[in-house]
Residue frames as qw, qx, qy, qz and C-alpha x, y, z in Angstrom:
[[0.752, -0.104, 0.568, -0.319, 15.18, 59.25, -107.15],
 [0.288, 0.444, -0.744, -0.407, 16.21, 56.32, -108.99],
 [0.928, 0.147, 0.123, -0.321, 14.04, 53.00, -110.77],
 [0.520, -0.123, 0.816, 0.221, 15.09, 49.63, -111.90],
 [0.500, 0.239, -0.457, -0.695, 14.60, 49.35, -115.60],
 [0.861, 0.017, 0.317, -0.397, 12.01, 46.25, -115.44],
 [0.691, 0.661, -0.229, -0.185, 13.85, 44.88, -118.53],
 [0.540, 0.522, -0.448, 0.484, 17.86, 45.02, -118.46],
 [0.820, -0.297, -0.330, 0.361, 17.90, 45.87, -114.64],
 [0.563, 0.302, -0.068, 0.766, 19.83, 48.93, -114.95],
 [0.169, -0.748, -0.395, 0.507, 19.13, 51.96, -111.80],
 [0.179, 0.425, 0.468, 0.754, 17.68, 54.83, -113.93],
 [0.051, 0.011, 0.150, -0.987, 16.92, 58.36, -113.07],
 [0.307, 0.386, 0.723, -0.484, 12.81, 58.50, -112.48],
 [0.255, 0.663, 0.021, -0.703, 12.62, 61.28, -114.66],
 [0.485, 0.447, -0.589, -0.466, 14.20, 59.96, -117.97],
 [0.349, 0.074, 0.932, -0.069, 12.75, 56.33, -117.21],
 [0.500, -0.136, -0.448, -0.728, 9.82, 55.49, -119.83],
 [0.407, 0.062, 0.645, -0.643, 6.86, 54.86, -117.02],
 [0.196, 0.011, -0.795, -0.574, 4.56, 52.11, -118.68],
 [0.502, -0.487, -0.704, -0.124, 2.35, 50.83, -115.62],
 [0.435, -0.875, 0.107, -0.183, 1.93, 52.17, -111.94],
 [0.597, -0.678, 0.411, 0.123, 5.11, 50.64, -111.05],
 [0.766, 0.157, 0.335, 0.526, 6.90, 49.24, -114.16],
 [0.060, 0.877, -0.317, -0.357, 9.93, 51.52, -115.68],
 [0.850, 0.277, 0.156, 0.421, 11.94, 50.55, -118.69],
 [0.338, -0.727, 0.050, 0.596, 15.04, 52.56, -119.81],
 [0.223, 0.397, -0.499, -0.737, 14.50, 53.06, -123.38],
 [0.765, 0.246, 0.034, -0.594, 12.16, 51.98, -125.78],
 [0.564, 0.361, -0.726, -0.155, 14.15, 49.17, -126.83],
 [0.024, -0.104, 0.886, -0.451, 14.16, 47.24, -123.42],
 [0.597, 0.264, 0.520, -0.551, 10.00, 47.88, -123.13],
 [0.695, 0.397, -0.335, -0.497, 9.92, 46.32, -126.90],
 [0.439, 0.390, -0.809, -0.027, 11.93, 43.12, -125.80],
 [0.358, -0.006, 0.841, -0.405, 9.99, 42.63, -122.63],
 [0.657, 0.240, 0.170, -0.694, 6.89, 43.09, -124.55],
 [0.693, 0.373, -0.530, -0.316, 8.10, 40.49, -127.15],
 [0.236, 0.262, -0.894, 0.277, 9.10, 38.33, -124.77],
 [0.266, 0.061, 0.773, -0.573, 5.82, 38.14, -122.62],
 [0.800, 0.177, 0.072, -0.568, 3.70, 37.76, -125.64],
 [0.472, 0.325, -0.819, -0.010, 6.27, 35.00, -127.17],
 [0.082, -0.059, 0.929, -0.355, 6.27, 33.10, -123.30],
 [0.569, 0.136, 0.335, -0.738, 2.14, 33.18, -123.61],
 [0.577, 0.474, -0.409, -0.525, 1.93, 32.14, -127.11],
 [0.133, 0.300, -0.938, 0.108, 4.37, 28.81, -126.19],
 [0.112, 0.053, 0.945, -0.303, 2.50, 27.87, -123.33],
 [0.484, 0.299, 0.190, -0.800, -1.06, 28.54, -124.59],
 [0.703, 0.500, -0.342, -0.372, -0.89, 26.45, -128.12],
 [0.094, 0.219, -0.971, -0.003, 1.12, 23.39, -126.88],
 [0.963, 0.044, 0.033, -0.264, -0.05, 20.15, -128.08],
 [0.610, -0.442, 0.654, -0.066, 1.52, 17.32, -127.97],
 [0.214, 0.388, -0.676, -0.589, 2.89, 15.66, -130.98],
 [0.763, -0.016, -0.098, -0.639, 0.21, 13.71, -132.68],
 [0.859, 0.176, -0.478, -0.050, 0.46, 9.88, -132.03],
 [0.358, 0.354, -0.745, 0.437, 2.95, 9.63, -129.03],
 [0.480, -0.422, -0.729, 0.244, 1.62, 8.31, -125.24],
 [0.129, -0.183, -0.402, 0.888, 1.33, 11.84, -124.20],
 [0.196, 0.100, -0.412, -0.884, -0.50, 12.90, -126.64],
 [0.447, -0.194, -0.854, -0.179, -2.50, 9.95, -125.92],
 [0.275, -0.179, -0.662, 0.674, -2.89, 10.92, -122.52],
 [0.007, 0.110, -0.135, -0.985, -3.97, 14.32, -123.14],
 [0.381, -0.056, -0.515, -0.766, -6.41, 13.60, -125.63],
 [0.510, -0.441, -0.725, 0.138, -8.22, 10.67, -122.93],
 [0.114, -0.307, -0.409, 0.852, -7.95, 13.79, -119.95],
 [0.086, 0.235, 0.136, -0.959, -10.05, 15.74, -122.39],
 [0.460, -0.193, -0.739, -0.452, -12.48, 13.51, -123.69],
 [0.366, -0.542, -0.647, 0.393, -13.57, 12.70, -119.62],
 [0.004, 0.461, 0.539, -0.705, -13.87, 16.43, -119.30],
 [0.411, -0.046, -0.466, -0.782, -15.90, 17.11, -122.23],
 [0.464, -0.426, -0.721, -0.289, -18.21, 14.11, -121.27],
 [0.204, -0.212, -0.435, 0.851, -18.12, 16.09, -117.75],
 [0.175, 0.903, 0.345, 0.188, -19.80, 19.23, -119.99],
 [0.272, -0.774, 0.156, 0.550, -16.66, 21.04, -119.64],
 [0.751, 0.659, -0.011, 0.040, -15.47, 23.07, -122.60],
 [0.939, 0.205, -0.150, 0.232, -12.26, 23.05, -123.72],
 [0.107, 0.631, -0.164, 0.751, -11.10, 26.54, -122.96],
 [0.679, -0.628, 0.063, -0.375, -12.64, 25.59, -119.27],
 [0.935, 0.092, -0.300, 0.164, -9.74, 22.84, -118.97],
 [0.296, -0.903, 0.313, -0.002, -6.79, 23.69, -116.32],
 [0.107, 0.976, -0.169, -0.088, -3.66, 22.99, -118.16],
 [0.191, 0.687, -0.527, 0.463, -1.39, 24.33, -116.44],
 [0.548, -0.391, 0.699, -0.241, -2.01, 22.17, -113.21],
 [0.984, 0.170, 0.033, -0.044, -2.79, 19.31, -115.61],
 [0.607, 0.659, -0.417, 0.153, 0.69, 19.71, -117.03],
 [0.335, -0.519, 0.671, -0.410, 2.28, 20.13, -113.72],
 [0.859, -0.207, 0.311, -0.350, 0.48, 16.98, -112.36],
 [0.982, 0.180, 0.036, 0.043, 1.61, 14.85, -115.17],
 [0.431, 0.627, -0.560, 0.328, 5.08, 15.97, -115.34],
 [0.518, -0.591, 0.371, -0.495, 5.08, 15.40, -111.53],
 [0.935, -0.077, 0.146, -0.315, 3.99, 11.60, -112.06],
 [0.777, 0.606, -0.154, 0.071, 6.30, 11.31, -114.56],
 [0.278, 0.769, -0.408, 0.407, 9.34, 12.87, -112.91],
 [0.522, -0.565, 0.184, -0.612, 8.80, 12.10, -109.56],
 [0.879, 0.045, 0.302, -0.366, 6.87, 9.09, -109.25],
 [0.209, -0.305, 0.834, 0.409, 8.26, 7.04, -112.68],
 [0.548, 0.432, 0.677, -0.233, 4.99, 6.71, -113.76],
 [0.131, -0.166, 0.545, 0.812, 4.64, 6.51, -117.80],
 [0.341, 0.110, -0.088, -0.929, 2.21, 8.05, -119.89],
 [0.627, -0.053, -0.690, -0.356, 0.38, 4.71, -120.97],
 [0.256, -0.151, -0.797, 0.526, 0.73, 3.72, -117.05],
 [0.191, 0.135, 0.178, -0.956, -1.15, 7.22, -116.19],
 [0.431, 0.022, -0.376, -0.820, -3.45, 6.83, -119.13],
 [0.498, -0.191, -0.831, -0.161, -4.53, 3.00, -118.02],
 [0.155, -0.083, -0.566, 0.805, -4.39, 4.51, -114.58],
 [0.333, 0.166, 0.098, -0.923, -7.53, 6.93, -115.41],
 [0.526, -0.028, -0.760, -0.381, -9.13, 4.23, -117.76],
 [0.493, 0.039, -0.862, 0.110, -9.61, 2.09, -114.88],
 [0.200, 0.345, 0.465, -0.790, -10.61, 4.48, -111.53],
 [0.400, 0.179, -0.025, -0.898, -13.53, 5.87, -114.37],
 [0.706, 0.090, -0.450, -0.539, -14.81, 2.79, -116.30],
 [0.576, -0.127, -0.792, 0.156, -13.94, -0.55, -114.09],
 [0.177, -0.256, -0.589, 0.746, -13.62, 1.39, -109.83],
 [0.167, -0.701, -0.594, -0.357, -16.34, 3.79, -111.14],
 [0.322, -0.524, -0.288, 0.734, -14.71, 6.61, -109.44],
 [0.248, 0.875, 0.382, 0.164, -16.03, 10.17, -110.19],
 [0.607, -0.291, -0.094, 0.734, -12.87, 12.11, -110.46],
 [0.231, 0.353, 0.228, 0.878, -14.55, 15.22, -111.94],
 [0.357, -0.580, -0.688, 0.249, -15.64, 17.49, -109.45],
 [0.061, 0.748, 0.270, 0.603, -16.40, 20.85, -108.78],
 [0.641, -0.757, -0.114, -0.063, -16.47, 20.82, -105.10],
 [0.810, -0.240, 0.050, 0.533, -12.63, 19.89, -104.54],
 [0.291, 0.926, -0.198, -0.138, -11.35, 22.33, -107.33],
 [0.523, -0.347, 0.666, 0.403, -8.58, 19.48, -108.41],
 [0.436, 0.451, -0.580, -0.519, -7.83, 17.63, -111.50],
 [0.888, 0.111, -0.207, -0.396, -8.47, 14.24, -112.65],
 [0.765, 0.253, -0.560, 0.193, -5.34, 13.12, -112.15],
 [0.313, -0.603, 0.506, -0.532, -5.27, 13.78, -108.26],
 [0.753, -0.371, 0.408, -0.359, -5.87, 9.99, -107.21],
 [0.795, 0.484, -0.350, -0.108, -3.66, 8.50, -109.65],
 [0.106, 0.650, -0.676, 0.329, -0.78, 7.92, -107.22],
 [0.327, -0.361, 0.734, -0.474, -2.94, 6.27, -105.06],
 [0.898, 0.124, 0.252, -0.338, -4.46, 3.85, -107.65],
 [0.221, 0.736, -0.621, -0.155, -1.54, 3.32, -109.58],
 [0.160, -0.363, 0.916, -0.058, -0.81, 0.51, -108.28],
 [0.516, 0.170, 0.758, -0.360, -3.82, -1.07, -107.99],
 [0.650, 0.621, -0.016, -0.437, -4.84, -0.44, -111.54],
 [0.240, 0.792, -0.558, -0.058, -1.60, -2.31, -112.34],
 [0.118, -0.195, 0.974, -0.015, -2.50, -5.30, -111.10],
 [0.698, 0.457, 0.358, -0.419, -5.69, -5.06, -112.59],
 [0.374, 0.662, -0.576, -0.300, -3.39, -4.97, -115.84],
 [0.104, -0.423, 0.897, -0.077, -1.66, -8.21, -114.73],
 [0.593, 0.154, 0.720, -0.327, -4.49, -10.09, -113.97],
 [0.735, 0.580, 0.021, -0.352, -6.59, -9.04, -117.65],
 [0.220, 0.723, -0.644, -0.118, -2.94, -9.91, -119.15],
 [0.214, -0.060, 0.971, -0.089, -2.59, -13.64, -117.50],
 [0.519, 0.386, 0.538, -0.540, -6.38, -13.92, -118.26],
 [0.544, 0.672, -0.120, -0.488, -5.74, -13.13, -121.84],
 [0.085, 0.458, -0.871, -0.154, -2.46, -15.43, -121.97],
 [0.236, -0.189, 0.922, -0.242, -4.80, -18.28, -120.80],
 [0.633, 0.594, 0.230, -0.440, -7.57, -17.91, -122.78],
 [0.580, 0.673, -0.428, -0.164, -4.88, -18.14, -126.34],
 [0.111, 0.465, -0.878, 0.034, -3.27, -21.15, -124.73],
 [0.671, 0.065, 0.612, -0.414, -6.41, -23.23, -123.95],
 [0.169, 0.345, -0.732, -0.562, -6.73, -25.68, -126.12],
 [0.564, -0.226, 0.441, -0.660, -10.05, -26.99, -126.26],
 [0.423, 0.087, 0.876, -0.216, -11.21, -31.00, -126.85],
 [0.366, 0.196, -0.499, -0.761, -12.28, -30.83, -130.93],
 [0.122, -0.232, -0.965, -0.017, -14.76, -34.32, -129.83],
 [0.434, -0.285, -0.616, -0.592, -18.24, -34.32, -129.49],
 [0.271, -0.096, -0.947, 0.146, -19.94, -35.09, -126.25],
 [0.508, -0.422, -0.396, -0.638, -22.90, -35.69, -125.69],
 [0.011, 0.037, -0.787, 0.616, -24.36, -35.57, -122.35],
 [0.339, -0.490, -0.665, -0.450, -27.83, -37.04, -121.48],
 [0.421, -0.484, 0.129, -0.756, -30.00, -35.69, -119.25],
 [0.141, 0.029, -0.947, 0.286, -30.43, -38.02, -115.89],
 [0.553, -0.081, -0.368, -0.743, -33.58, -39.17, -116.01],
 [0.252, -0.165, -0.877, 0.375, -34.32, -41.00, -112.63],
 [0.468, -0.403, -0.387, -0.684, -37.85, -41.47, -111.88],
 [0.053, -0.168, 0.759, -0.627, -38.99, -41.78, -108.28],
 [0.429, -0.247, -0.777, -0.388, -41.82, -44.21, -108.10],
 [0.314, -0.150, 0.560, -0.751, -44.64, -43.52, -105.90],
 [0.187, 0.307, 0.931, -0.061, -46.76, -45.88, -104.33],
 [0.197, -0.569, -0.681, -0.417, -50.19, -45.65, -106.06],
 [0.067, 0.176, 0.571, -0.799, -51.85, -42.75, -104.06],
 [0.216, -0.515, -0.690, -0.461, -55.50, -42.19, -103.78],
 [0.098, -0.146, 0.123, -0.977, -56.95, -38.63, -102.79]]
């Protein structure tokens, strides 16, 4: 009877296979030393990425896990791997950029007062971003025109003085 070396691929006799698990077979010790380096190497990658300090992901990131700390989640409680997905998703997908995203969350948590951390659902934070996206984006516009008109008012450097109106309604003489 012949295995698949797990490794290289290669159909190997049962007998002179090296049997590591209930169903995994390498064909020499050199293949089970290159998967092994390889599957702690692929862990290592995806386990320890950060994002380079200072850039809009990074920015992103670092806002995702500040909302689920103030949650009471710890860090090691954080999902990732669907975060990553999600945002790569937005990104690719969608066209949405990281600063877009990041205002995107800003806005549903601290202005809409949405509660996007939840236990019940078993999502991520960024699950209703698509559908505010927009709407956070013209919330952008608006503060933005608001901000232009405010630095272009120029106000009236005079003085005026405004008197109270001081109209007295004369009643006849009464007597109680």
């Amino acid at each position: 009877m012949t295995v698949k070396c797990r490794y290289c691929g290669k159909d190997i006799d049962k007998e002179l296979a090296i049997k590591v698990g209930q169903r995994t077979y390498y064909c020499s010790d050199e293949c089970r030393e290159m998967a092994d380096h390889k599957r702690n190497h692929s862990k290592q990658s995806t386990v320890n990425f950060k994002p380079q300090q200072g850039t809009a992901r990074r920015e992103l990131t670092d806002l995702i896990q500040k909302y689920y700390n103030e949650a009471g989640y710890r860090d090691d409680e954080i999902n990732w791997q669907l975060i990553g997905s999600q945002i790569k998703n937005l990104v690719s997908n969608f066209g949405y950029k990281y600063s877009g995203i990041r205002y995107c969350l800003w806005y549903m948590i601290e202005v809409v007062e949405k509660r996007l951390i939840d236990d019940s659902y078993g999502g991520s934070i960024l699950n209703l971003v698509p559908y505010e996206y927009k709407n956070a984006e013209i919330y952008w516009r608006q503060q933005q025109e608001l901000k232009k008109a405010f630095r272009e008012f120029q106000g009236h450097n005079k003085r005026k003085i405004i008197k109270p109106h001081t109209s007295r309604k004369h009643y006849p003489s009464v007597d109680f």
